[in-house]
VEXMAR-834984 format. One record per residue (C-alpha): x, y, z; residue in three letters. Coordinates in steps of 0.25 Angstrom, whole numbers, plus 5000, padded with zeros to 4 digits. Layout:
% VEXMAR-834984
XYZALA ...
//
This chain:
% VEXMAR-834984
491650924915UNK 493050974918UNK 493751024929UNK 494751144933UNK 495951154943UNK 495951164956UNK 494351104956UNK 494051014967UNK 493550864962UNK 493150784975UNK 494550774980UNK 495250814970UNK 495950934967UNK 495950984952UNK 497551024945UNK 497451014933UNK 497150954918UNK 497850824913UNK 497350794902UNK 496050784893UNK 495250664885UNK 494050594878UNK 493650544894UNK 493850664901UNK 494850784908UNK 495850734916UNK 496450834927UNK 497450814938UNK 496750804952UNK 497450814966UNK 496650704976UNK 496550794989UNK 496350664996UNK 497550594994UNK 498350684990UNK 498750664974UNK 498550684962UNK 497450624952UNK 496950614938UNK 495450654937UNK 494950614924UNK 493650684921UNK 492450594916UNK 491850674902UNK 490550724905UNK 489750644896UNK 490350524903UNK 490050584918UNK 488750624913UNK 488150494908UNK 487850414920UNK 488050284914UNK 489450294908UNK 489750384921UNK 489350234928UNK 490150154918UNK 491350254921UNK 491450244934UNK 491450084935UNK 492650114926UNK 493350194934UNK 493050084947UNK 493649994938UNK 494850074934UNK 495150114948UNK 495349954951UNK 496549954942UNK 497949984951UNK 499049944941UNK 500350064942UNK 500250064927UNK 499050124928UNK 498350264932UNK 497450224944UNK 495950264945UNK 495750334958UNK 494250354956UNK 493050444951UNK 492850564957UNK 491550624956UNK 491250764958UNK 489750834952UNK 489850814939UNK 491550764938UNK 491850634938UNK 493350594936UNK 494150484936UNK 495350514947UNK 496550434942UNK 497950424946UNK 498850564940UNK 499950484932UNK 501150584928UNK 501950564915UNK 501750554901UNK 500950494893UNK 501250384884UNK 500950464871UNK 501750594876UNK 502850484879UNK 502750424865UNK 502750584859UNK 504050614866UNK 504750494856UNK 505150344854UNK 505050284869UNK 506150174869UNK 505650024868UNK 506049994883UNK 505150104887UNK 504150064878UNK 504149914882UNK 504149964897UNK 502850064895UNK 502049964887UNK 502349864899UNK 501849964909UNK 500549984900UNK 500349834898UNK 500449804913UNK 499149924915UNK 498249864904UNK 498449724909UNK 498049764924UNK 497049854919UNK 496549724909UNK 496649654921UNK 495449724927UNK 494649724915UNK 494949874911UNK 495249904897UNK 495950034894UNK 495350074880UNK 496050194878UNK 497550154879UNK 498550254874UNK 499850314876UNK 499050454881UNK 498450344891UNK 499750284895UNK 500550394904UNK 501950364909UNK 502450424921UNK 503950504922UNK 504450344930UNK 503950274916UNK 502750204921UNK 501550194913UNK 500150224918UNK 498950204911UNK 497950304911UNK 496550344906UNK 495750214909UNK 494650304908UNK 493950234894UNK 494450104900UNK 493249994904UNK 492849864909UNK 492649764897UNK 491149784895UNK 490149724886UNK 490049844877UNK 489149854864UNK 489949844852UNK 489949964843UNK 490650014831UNK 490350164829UNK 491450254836UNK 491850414836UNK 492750494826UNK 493650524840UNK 493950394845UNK 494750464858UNK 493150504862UNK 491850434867UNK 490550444860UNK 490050354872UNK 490950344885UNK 491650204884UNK 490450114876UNK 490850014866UNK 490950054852UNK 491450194856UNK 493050234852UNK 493850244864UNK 495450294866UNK 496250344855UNK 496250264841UNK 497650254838UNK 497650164852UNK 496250104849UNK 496149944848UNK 495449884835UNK 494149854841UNK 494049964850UNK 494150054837UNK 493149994832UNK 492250024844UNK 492149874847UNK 492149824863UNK 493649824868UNK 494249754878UNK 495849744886UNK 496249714871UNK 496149834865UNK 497049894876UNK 498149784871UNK 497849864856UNK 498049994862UNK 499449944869UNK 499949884858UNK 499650024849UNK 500450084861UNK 501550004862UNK 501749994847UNK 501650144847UNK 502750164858UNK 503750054850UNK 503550124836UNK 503450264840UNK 502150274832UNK 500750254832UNK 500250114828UNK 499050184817UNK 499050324816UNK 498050394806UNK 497450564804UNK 496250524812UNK 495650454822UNK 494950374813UNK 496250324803UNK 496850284817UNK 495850204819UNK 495650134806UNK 497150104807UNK 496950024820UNK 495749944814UNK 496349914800UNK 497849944799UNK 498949844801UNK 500249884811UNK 501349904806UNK 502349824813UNK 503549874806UNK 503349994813UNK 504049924826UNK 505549934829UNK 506349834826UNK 506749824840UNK 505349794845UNK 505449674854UNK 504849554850UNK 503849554862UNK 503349684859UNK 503149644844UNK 502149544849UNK 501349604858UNK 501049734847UNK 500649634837UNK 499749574850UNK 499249714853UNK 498749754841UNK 498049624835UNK 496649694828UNK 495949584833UNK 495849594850UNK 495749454848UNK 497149424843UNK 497549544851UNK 498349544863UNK 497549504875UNK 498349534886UNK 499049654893UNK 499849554900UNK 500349494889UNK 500849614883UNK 501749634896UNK 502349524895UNK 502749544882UNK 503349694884UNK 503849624896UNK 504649514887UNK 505149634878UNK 505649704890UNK 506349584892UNK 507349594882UNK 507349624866UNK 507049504856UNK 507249474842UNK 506349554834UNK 505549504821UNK 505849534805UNK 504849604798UNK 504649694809UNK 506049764810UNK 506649634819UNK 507049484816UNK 506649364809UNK 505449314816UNK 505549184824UNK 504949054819UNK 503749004822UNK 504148884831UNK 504948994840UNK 504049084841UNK 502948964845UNK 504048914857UNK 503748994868UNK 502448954867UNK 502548804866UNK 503548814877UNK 502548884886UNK 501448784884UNK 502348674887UNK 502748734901UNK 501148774903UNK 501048614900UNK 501848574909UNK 501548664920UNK 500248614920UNK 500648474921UNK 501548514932UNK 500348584938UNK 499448494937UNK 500548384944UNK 500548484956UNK 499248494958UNK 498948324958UNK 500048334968UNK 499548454978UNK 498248474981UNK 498648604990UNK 499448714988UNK 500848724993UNK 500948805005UNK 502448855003UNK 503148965013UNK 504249085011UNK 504949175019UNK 505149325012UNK 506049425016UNK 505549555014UNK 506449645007UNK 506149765010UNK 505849725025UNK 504749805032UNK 505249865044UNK 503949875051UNK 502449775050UNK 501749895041UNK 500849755035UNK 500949645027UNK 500049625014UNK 500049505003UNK 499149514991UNK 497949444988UNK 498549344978UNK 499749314988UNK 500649364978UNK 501449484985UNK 501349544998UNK 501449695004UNK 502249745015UNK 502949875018UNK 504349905021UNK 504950045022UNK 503650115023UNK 503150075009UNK 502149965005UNK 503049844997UNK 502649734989UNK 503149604988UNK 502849474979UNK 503049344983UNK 504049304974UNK 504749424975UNK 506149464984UNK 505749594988UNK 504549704990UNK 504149804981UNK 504049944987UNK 502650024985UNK 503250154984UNK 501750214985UNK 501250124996UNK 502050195009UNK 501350145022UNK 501050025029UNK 499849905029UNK 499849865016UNK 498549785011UNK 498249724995UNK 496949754988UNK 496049614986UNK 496649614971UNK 498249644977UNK 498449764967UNK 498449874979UNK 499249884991UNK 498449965001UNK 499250025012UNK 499150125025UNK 500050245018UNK 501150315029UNK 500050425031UNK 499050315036UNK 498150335022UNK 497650195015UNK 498450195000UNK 498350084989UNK 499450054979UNK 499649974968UNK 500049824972UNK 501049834961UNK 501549984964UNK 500950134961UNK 500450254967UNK 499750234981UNK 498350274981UNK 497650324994UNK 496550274998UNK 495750355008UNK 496250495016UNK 495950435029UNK 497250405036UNK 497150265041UNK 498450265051UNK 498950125054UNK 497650055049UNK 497749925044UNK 496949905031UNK 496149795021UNK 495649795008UNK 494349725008UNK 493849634996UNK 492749744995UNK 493849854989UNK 493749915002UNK 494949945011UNK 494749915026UNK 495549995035UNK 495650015050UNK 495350155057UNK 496450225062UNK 496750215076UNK 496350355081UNK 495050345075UNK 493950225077UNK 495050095076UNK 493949985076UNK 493350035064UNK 493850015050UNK 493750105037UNK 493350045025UNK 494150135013UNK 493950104997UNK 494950034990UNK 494950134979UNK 495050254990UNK 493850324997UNK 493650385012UNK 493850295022UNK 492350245029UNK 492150185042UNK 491850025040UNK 490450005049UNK 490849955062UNK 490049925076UNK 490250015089UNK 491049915096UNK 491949875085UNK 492250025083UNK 493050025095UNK 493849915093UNK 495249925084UNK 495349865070UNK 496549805064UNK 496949715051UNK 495549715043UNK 495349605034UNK 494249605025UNK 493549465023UNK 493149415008UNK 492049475004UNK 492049605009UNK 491149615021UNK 491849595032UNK 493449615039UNK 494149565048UNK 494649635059UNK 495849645071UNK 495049705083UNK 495549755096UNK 494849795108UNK 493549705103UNK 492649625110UNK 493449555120UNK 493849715126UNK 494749815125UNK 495849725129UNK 495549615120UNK 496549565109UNK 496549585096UNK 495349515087UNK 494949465073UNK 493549525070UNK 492649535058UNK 491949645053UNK 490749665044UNK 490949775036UNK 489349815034UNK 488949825047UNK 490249845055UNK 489949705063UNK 491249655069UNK 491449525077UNK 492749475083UNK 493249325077UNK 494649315084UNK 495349355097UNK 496649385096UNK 496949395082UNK 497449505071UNK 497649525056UNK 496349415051UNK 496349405035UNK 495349295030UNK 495849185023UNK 495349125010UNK 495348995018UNK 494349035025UNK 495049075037UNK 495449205046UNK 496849215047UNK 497249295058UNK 498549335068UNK 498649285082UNK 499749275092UNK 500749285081UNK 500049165071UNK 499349165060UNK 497749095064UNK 496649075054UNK 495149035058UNK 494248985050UNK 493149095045UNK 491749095040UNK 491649225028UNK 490149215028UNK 489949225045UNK 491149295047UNK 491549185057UNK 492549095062UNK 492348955057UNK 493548885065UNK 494548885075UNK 495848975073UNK 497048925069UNK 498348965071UNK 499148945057UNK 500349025056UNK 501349045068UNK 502449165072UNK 501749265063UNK 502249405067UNK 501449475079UNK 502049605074UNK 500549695075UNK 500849835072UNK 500649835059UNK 499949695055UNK 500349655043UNK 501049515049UNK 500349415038UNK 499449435026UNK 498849315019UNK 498349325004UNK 497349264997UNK 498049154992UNK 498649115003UNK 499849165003UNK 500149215019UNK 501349295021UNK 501649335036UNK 502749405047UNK 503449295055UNK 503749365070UNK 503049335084UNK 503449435095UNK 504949485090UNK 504549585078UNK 504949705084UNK 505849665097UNK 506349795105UNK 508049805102UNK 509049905108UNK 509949955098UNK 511250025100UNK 511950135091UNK 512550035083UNK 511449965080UNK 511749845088UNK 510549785094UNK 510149705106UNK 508549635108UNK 508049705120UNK 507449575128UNK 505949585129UNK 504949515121UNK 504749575108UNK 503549625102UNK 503249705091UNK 503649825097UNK 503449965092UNK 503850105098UNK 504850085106UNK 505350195115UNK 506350195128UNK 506150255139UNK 506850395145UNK 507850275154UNK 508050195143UNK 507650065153UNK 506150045146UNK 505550035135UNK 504050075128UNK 503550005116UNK 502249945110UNK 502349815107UNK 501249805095UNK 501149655097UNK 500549645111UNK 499449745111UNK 500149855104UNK 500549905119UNK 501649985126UNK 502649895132UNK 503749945142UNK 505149865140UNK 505949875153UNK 507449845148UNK 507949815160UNK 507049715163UNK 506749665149UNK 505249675153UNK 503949715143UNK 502849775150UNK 501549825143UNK 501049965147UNK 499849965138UNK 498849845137UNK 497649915125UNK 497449825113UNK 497549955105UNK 498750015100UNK 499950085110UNK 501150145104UNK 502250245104UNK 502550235119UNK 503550345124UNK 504150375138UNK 503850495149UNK 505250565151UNK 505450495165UNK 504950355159UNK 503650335168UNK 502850345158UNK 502350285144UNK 501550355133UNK 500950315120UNK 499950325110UNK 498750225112UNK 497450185102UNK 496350135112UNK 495050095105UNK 494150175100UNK 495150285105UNK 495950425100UNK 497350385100UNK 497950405113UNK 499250455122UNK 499350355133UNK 500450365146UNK 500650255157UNK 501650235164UNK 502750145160UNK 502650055173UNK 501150025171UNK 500650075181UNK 499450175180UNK 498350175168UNK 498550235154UNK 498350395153UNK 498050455140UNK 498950585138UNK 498250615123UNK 497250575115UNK 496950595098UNK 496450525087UNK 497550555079UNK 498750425076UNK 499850475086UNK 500950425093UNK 501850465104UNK 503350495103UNK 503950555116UNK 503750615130UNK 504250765132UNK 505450765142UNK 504750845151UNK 503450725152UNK 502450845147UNK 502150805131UNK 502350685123UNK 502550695108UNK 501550635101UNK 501250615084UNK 499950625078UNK 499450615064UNK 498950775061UNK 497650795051UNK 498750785039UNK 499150655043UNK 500650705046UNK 501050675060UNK 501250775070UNK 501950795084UNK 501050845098UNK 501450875109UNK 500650795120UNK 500750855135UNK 500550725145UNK 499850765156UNK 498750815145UNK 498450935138UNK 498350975123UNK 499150915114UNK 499850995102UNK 500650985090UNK 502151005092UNK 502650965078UNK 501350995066UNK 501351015052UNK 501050935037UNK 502450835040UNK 502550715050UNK 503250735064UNK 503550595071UNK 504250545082UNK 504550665089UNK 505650655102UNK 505750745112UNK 507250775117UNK 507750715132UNK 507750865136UNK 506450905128UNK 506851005122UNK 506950965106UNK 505950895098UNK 506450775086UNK 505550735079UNK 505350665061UNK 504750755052UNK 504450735037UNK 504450875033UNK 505550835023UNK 504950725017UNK 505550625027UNK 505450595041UNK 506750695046UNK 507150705060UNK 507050855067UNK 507350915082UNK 506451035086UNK 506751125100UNK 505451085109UNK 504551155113UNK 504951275104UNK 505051165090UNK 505551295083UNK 506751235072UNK 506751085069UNK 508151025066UNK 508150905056UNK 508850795063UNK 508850675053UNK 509650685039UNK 508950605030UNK 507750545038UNK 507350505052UNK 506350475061UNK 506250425077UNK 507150535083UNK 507650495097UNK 508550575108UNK 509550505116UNK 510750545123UNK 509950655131UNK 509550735119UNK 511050715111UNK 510550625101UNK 509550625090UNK 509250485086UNK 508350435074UNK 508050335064UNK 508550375050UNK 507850345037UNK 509250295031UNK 508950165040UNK 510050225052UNK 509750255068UNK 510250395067UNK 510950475078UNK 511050645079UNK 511850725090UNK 510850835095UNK 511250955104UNK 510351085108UNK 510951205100UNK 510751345103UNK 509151395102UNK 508551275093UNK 509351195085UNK 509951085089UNK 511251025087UNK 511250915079UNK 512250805074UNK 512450725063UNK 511350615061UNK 512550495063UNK 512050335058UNK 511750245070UNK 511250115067UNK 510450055057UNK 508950065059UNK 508349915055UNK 507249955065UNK 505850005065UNK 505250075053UNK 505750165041UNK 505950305045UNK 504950395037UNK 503750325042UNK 503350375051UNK 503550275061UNK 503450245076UNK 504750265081UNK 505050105083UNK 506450135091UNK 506950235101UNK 508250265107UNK 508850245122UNK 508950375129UNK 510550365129UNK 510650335114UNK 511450195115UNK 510350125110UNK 509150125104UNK 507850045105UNK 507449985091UNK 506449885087UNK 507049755081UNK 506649655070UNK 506349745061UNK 507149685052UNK 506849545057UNK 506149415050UNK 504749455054UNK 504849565048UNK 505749545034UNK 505149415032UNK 503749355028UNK 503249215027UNK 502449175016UNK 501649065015UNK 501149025001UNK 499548945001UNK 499548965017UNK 498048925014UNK 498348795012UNK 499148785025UNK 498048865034UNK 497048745028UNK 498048635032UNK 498148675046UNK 496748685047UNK 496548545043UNK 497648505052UNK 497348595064UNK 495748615063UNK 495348515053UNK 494848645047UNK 494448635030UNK 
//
């Protein structure tokens, strides 16, 4: 079966031919769904047709698809299409390794580094129980950067208990029977001993075949060569190496491990991938003396040669002794504590993650995903893995995260291409991956916020996880799901104990939707391989005890850590690993306190309780101030800075946000998320008085930016079908809503002018968030504003000022007068101050600041560059802690 261009395949969208082989075409694919290109690798129709080794193939391909190494082309899937079935793998660009090797000598250094990059593959791949089988350089592709990627797994297998058999074909780059034993597979010149002679294989005939590479990239020739297939391969069963052929300055390192790799006898043969890293590793080192009577030095003597290993067994003996001392004199592990500083600090809570194995931790900072190890300084930047919430796979080798678009995406733990998993966009969910190789996720707001979806780990539509009538109109936060797979723990609002009721800890059976509340007032439950449920509570971390097999509390709460950050906009404040490794923000109520700033930058604390306060925004008087305060409710406060007073103005357990004034300063609007809701425009007044009034409603994620001058319209943001944002105009008094500022790039953060007459507003139509005025209502020429980035434009001065946060990390100012017609006047864009506040322009954040109507100051949100922030605790065997103070406190086990 073949295909043609431009054919449909399920999602995918035909280009073109790549390449052709012994296993099937291979053409270029574009995924319509996620928006890239793929590699489809048609299955033969012999092999499609057979329903047993169709079977066999596609357990392979389950298995392939679990490897995630950057060294090697990821397995999407197996698309299925009428007859066509193909095998959709990752589009690597480059060379291969043969047409590399055609060009000319490649240099040693380059040499040692390629084969590094190939050992590392075939280790992970060994690691899962795959073996290659047909490991070549037309196999090995390496990209325009120098990196290697491993392609063709497509003879590769599981060990299996294959029949032996010794019959084979005259063309040994074809199979007579798919992938049985007995049967030639790959090319001879790279074919292992026993596998040439059809016998069962296993990883050591992929050492074989790396050591006939690597030889072959050292010597510039090919280790056998012969007329035919068949003297090629009677020269890998009979014929000695030559080891002459090797330049005399070969490292000593690299001489071993050939002569390791291409033992005959897979039992003398090197074992190991790892072991063949480690010593390209020690030859990328430095050089070493090479031996006579192989173009180098006199070998070494025996005794020397034998030192190294005599030295290691006496430090193994030792070692043990000194272990074995430690463990007579400590029962218990050590519980130790550590301070680290992040570098680079995040500048917002977008989560907090720790592996499995306790070993490194995920965070992000400057709108990317980072990754740091324990023992390491600094993070590693995921340049893939843009967005927030990032969570590790059961086995820590992905990262998942919520992309800047709101879709879920996977990356490699250890760095590579992102990988969407689903097309639905998920907004600000927050996110699990269960034991089961699912990922649990949250619905977004505007849609049903009690229920969860439930999205394969190895991508797939998004399905509705069952849940009871009453439970669909709660809201879910930070699932968790428990060991075994069968049920999550939850964060509910608005459950049983009313609309009104705090938050909650509840668990959910995932086959019949059952969902019963454990806690009040509680947040962010993980389970604990103590036995416990650790949860948050009034800024500490509690554990109860809890029964897997009831799904029931077993004990009394205790409270276990204190003065844990109540920062809850984006969760994130601990994360505990398997091991017991807890790391956590330190904070109570001063993460984000309300600071005026003047055009120096000095600053001065305004003097009202802090909170964790988002969306600030003063009003037209510049006496009062709007804000929601995340930590108590998620609800609009009104700071009155003449009396240093905080007053709520909304009291809904569910989110409030983006508050902005009426012109004359009576009243307050906002975007609100009631239960089971469309997202909604709310007014009240600002004093308190009078009930709630809902001026829009839509089930699209939207947020309001400003109130016309003349109290008719509001600006308002909302996601469009493409998923860019756009600007409405919203009238007040009610009426139809419609677009003001449409189209395929983002607008956000518009700002009306004092006297209404231009439009400001961020745009990334070139690429970057850019600051642009527009003439309102006409909105006939836009003028870029912002040179080299911007976002969260702000008038002061009556109109005569242009104010805006600049992606160079500066508060930047621009002189604006009304020209003839419709351009503006515009100054210079002149450095005010630099901006440690709030988030990173280019992401499209809230606003997070907002300036006094007379320009002398400006209203920032502090500590974002504080200790709970750029700090984490770590405590190392915190199990062993959480069992003492049980004992001590509960007399628990």
């Amino acid at each position: 079966m073949s295909l043609a261009a431009a054919t449909r395949l399920g999602p995918y969208e035909v280009l073109g031919p790549l390449g052709a082989g012994g296993m099937g075409e291979v053409w270029r694919a574009r995924d319509t769904r996620l928006d890239r290109e793929v590699a489809l690798k048609l299955l033969p129709d012999d092999v499609a047709a057979d329903p047993e080794r169709l079977a066999r193939f596609e357990r392979e391909a389950k298995l392939l698809a679990s490897l995630s190494h950057p060294h090697i082309a990821a397995v999407h899937g197996l698309e299925v299409s009428g007859p066509i079935r193909a095998l959709v793998m990752e589009l690597v660009e480059g060379a291969t390794l043969a047409e590399r090797l055609e060009r000319g000598p490649i240099p040693l250094a380059e040499t040692l580094a390629l084969a590094r990059q190939l050992a590392e593959a075939l280790e992970c791949a060994h690691e899962h129980g795959i073996v290659h089988r047909d490991l070549k350089p037309g196999n090995v592709k390496v990209t325009p950067e120098g990196d290697v990627k491993v392609l063709d797994f497509g003879l590769a297998k599981a060990p299996a208990a294959d029949t032996e058999a010794a019959d084979f074909t005259s063309s040994p780059t074809r199979t007579r029977q798919g992938t049985e034993a007995g049967v030639i597979l790959g090319t001879a010149l790279y074919m292992s001993p026993e596998q040439a002679r059809g016998k069962v294989v296993d990883k050591r005939t992929d050492v074989w075949s790396f050591g006939v590479i690597l030889f072959e990239m050292v010597t510039r020739t090919p280790l056998f060569e012969g007329e035919t297939a068949s003297d090629v391969l009677a020269a890998v069963l009979r014929s000695e190496v030559d080891w002459n052929r090797l330049p005399a300055g070969t490292p000593s390192p690299v001489r071993r491990l050939l002569r390791r790799c291409l033992e005959r006898d897979p039992r003398q043969r090197l074992h190991d991938m790892g072991d063949a890293r480690l010593e390209i590793e020690e030859a990328l080192r430095g050089p070493e003396p090479t031996e006579r009577g192989e173009g180098g030095r006199r070998p070494q003597a025996r005794w020397r040669r034998l030192l190294p290993w005599w030295v290691a067994l006496a430090a193994i003996v030792v070692a043990a002794a000194l272990a074995a001392g430690r463990r007579a004199t400590a029962e218990r592990p050590r519980v130790s504590r550590l301070t680290l500083r992040l570098v680079p600090p995040p500048r917002t809570a977008g989560g907090l993650a720790i592996a499995p194995d306790g070993a490194q931790f995920a965070y992000v900072a400057k709108g990317q995903v980072h990754v740091r190890a324990l023992d390491r300084e600094d993070a590693r930047a995921l340049p893939e893995a843009r967005g927030e919430r990032p969570f590790f796979s059961p086995d820590g080798a992905w990262i998942a995260f919520i992309g800047s678009d709101g879709v879920l995406s996977k990356v490699p733990a250890s760095g590579g291409p992102a990988v969407k998993l689903t097309d639905r966009a998920l907004g600000l969910g927050q996110c699990a991956w269960t034991p089961g190789d699912a990922i649990l996720c949250t619905q977004p707001e505007s849609e049903r916020p009690g229920e969860l979806l439930r999205v394969p780990a190895g991508g797939g539509p998004a399905q509705a996880v069952p849940t009871g009538a009453a439970a669909a109109r709660e809201r879910v936060r930070w699932p968790y799901g428990l060991p075994g797979g069968a049920a999550v723990l939850l964060t509910v609002t608005g459950a049983s104990g009313g609309e009104g009721a705090d938050a909650a800890i509840a668990v959910q059976r995932l086959d019949t939707g059952e969902r019963r509340v454990l806690i009040h007032g509680g947040a962010e439950a993980v389970y604990a391989a103590t036995g416990d449920i650790v949860y948050l509570a009034s800024g500490s971390l509690v554990a109860v005890p809890f029964d897997l097999a009831t799904l029931s509390l077993r004990g009394a709460p205790l409270r276990v850590v204190e003065h844990v950050s109540t920062d809850t906009v984006g969760g994130g404040r601990y994360a505990l690993a398997r091991d017991g490794t807890l790391i956590y923000r330190s904070g109570g109520g001063r993460t984000r306190p309300l600071l005026s700033v003047d055009r120096r930058g000095s600053e001065t604390h305004i003097p009202i309780p802090d909170h964790t306060f988002i969306d600030p925004r003063v009003s037209p008087d510049g006496s009062r101030i709007a804000v929601q305060a995340a930590d108590s409710g998620s609800d609009i406060w009104i700071c009155d800075l003449g009396r240093a007073t905080l007053t709520r103005l909304s009291f809904d357990p569910q989110e409030d946000e983006t508050p902005v004034w009426s012109p004359d300063g009576a009243w307050v609007a906002w975007v609100a998320q009631r239960s089971g809701r469309p997202r909604q425009v709310l007014r009240r007044r600002a004093d308190g008085s009078g009930e709630e009034q809902v001026t829009w409603s839509t089930r699209a994620h939207a947020h309001v930016h400003d109130w016309s001058p003349d109290g008719k319209f509001l600006l308002v943001t909302q996601d469009a079908v493409s998923t860019a944002r756009d600007v409405w105009l919203v009238p007040v008094a009610g009426g139809e809503a419609r677009p003001l500022l449409a189209g395929p790039f983002e607008e956000w953060n518009p700002r009306f002018s004092p006297d209404g007459r231009w439009l400001a507003y961020a745009s990334d139509e070139t690429g970057q968030l850019e600051i642009y005025v527009r003439r309102f209502p006409e909105l006939d020429r836009k003028v870029q504003v912002s040179e080299g980035g911007g976002d969260g434009p702000a008038w002061t001065s009556g109109g005569r000022e242009l104010v805006y946060r600049g992606a160079d990390g500066h508060v930047v100012s621009v002189r604006f007068s009304a020209g003839p017609g419709s351009t503006p006047l515009l100054g210079r864009p002149q450095t005010l101050f630099a901006d440690v506040y709030g988030a990173a322009v280019g992401r499209m954040s809230h606003p997070d600041y907002d300036a006094f109507p007379d320009g002398s100051r400006f209203l920032m949100l502090g500590n974002q560059q504080g200790e709970a922030i750029t700090e984490l605790n770590v405590v190392l065997n915190w199990f062993e802690e959480l069992r003492r103070l049980g004992q001590e406190r509960g007399g628990r086990p």
